[in-house]
N, C-alpha and C positions, 0 to 999 in steps of 0.2 A: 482513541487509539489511532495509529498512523504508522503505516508501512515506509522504513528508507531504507538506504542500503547496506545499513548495520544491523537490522534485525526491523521487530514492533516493538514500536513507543509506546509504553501504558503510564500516564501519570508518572513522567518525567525519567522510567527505568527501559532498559532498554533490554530485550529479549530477542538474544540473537537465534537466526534463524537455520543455522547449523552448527554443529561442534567441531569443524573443521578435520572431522574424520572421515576414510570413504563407507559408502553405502556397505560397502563388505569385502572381506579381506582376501577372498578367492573368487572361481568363477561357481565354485560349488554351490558354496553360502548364497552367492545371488541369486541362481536358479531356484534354490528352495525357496528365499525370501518372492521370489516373483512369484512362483508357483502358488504358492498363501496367498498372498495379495490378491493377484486372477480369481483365485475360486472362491474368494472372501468375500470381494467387493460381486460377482455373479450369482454368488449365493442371494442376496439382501441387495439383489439390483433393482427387485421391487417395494422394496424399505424405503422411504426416505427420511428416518429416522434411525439409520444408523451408518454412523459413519466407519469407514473403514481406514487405516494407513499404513503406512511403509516409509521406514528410516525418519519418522517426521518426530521432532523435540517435544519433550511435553515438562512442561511448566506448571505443576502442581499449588504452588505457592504464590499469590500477589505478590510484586513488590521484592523479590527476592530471586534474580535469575540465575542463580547458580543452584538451587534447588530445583537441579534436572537428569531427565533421561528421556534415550534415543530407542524404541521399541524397535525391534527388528519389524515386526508386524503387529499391529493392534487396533481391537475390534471395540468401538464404543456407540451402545444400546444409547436411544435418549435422543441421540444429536444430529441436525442436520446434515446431509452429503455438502461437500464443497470444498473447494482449493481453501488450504491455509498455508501459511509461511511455518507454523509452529501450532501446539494444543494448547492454548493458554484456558487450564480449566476453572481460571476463575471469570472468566468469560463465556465460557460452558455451562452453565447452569452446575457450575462446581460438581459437575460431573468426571468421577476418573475411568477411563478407559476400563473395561470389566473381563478383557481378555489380553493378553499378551501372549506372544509367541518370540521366541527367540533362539535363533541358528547357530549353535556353536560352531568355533573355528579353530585351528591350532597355535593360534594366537589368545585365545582365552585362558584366565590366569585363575585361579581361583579368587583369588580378590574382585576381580570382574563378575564372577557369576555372584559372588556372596555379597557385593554392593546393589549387584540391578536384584537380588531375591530382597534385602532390605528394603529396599527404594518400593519394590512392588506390592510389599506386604503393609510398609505403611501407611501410602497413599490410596490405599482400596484396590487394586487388583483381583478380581472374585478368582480368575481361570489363570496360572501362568503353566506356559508349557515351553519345553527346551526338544529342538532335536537336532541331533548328533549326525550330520553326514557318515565320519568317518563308520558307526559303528550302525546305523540304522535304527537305533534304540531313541524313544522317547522318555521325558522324565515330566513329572507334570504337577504340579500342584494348584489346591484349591481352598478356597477360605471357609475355615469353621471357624463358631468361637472368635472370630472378632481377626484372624491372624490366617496367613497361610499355610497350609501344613502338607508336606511332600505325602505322596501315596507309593506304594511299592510297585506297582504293577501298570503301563499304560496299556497292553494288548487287549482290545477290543472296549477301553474306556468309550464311554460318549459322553464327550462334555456337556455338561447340563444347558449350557445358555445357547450353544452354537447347535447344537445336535449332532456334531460330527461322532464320526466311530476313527480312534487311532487304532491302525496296529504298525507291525515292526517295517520301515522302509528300508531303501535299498541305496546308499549315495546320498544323490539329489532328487531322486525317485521317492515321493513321498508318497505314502500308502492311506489317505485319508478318504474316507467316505462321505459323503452328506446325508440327510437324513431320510433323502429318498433311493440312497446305495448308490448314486452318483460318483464314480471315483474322482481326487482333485487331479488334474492334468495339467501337464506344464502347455504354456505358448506354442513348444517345438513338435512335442508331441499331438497337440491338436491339430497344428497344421499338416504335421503327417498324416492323420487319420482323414484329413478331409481331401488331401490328393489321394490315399489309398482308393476312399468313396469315390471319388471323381473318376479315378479310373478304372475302374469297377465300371459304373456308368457307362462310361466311351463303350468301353471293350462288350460290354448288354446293347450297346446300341447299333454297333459295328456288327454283333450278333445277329439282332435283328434285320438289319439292312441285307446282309446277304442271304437269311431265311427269306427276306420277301424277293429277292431278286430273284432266286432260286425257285422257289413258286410261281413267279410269273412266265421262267422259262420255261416253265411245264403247261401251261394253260392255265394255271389257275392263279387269281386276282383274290389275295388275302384279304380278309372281313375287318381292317382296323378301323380303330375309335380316333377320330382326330380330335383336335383339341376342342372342338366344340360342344364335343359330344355327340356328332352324328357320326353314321357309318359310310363307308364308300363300298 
């Protein structure tokens, strides 16, 4: 195998390394796509046996590269973490990706959902799930019997492999749990929470500082713990 600027070369075929489509067709779709990704790959950041992706080509079949699809998000139990250009799973320990997640947009046709549900159903896909910005509704399907088969209801599903809990989201706001009630959080909104923390802090500390000034102007020399542990 050999990396060039057309794709990977496996035994003379060549697997390109994108489908010349973008990542996603709004700013909506990305947010959630990123938002999965983040709390997919921090979930399993102590795994090194599973890999996680986003927008990355998967190649199902040797030798035949137009037998593909582009996972919005997909989670594979089994396999190394690591940069690749493409999933070529027959290089994988012919392992196929056992979760799939995918962001509808208003550009999806129904020929697009009912080729990538073909494509996922035949290649082993265990978990696939869809969510819908515009409507905050999940849809979700899981394999019995050999085949995938849609379920009516996603609110308060937990996927069996990932342990998440789905219920109904909000936009790009997705409403997913982990299995220890951890909600999934986007990039934007974590770094809000850590400036809110942050100054929270300042403003305890700023507290502080003038309760002890405030005590000293009265005669008295407040009993703190400095960082060493002793007291003054």
């Amino acid at each position: 195998m050999k990396a060039t600027r057309g794709g990977i070369v496996v035994d003379g075929v060549v697997y390109p390394e994108t489908d010349g489509e973008p990542m996603a067709s709004n700013t909506q779709q990305a947010e959630v796509m990123n938002t999965l990704y983040d709390n997919l790959c921090a979930m399993f950041a102590d795994r090194d046996d599973v890999f996680v992706a986003m927008d990355l080509l998967w190649y199902p079949v040797k030798g035949d590269n137009t037998v593909r699809v582009t996972p919005d998000v997909m989670v594979v139990f089994g396999r190394p973490k690591g940069h690749r250009g493409a999933y070529l799973q027959f290089q994988e320990d012919n392992i196929a990706p056992q979760v799939v997640f995918e962001v509808a947009s208003p550009g999806n046709t129904p020929m697009d959902c009912g080729y990538k549900f073909n494509f996922y159903d035949q290649y082993g896909v265990q978990e696939y799930y869809i969510y819908d910005p515009a409507t905050g509704e999940w849809e979700g399907s899981i394999r019995r019997g050999g085949h995938l088969e849609p379920f009516e209801t996603m609110e308060g599903w937990v996927g069996p492999l990932l342990g998440v809990r789905f219920t109904r989201g909000e936009g790009a706001k997705v409403k997913l749990y982990r299995p220890d009630g951890t909600p999934f959080i986007s990039y934007t909104d974590l770094e809000h929470k850590v400036r809110e923390e942050r100054r929270r802090r300042e403003e305890a500390e700023r507290c502080l500082s003038r309760l002890t000034q405030r005590l000293r102007s009265l005669g008295i020399e407040p009993d703190m713990e400095d960082t060493n542990g002793t007291h003054s």
